[in-house]
N, C-alpha and C positions, 0 to 999 in steps of 0.2 A: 445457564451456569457460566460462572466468569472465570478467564483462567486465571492462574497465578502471574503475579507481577514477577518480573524480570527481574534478580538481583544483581544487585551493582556490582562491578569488578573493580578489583582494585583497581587505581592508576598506577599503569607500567614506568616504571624509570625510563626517563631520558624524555622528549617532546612529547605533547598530545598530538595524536593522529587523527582525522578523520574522513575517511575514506568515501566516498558516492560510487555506488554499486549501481548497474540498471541489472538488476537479476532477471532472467528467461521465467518464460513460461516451465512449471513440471521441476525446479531448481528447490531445495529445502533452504531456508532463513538458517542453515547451519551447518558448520565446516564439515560435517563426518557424513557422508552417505548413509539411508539409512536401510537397506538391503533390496528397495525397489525405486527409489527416488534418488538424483545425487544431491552433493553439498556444496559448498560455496569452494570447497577446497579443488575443486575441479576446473573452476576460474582464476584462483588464485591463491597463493598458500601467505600465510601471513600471521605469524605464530603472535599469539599476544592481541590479535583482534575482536572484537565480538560484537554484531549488533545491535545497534539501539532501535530495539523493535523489531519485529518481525513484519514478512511481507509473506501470506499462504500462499502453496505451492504452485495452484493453479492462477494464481495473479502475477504480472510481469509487473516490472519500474524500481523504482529505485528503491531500495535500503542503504540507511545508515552504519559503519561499523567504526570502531572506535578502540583505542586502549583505556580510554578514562574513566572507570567507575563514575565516575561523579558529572560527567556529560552524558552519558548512559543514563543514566537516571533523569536528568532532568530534560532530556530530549522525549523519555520514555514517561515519565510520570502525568499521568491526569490532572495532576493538579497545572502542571505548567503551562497546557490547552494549546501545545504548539500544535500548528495547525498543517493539515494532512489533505493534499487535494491529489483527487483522484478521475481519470475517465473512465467512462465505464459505458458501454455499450449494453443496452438492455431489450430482452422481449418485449415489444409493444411500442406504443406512445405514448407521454409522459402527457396529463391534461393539467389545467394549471391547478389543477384542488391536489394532485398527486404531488407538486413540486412544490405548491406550498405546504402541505403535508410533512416535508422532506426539510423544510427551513422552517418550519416553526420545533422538529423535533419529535419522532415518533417510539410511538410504546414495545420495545422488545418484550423477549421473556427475562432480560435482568434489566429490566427498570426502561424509561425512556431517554432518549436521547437526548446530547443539546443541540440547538437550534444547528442547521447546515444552511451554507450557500450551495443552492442548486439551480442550474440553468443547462435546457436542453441547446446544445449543439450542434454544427456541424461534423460528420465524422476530421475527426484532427490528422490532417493533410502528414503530419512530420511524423506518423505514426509506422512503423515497422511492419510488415506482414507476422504472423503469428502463426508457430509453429507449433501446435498441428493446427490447423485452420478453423475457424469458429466457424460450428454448423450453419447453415441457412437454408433456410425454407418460405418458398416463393408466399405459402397461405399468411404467414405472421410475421408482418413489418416490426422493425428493428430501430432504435434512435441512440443519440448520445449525449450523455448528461457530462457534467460536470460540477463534480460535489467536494467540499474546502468543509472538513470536518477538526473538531478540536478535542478528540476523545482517540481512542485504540482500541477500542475492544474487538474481542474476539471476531473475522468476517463482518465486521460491524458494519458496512459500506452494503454488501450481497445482503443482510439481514433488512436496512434499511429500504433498499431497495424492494426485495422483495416484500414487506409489512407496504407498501402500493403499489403491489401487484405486478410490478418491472422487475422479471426476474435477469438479474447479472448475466451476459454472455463471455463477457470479457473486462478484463478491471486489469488496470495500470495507473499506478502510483507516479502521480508527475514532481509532485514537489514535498517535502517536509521542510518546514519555516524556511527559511530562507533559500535551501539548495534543492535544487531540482535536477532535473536529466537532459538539460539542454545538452546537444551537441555527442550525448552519449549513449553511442546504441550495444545491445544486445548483451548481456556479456563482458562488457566492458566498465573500465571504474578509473578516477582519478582523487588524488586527493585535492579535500576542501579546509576552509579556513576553519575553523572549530567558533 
């Protein structure tokens, strides 16, 4: 089941904004807390913002937020294929039929995917500890991919993932098209060029 597309906000009078969030681990994709998770508004208040896109709760990295309906939308929309690269630390080890699997495009329950770039990793050196710590268990070795997708859908990345059998332990958002989380930890945001 696919969720609903994001609808565009107006653009606010005066500049376009757009702001680089690295959101926490457990943080909602949305200013208002929502009675057991908090909001973005707890980082930072910014009346007039909204993001392009969402990042789920249990994923850390960067989200987009924006005043422009109309960069909103084309940051967000499917059809634009901006592209979404993400690390993701998974159960198991990745053999190459899984990773090619994973770039040629695999079969969800809302249709298949398009092609991904994926390549197993080393764990990435610039990476943050992670609050609450991801379980480990000495029996089931653990790797790290890196996948450069051009879609959004819903945990699309964890689905991917797991449809070959590497189940998601941890997913962090490095880049969308051009901006990414260099130099930007936890919590923190700065504005970028639109």
């Amino acid at each position: 089941m696919s969720r609903p597309r994001p609808r565009p906000r107006a653009a606010k009078s005066g500049p376009t904004r757009l702001i680089a969030f690295n959101k926490p681990m457990d943080v909602l994709s949305q200013f208002t807390d929502d009675g057991h998770w908090p909001g973005l508004k707890r980082h930072f208040d910014m009346p007039g913002l909204y993001p392009a896109g969402r990042l789920d709760r249990d994923s850390e990295g960067l989200l987009l937020l924006t005043n422009d309906g109309q960069l909103q939308a084309r940051i967000t929309s499917p059809r634009s294929q901006t592209p979404k690269t993400y690390f993701a630390m998974v159960e198991g080890v990745p053999d190459e039929a899984a990773l090619e699997a994973l770039r040629r495009g695999v079969m969800l329950n809302d249709g298949p995917t398009r092609p991904a770039e994926a390549t197993q990793i080393d764990a990435p050196g610039w990476l943050w500890p992670r609050d609450p710590p991801v379980r480990f268990r000495k029996s089931v070795p653990d790797a790290w991919l890196r996948l450069t997708i051009t879609e959004g859908r819903n945990r699309q990345v964890r689905r991917m993932c797991a449809a070959v059998d590497l189940p998601v332990l941890r997913l962090v958002r490095w880049s969308v098209g051009p901006h990414d989380l260099a130099g930007l930890e936890p919590g923190a945001w700065r504005d970028v060029t639109p």
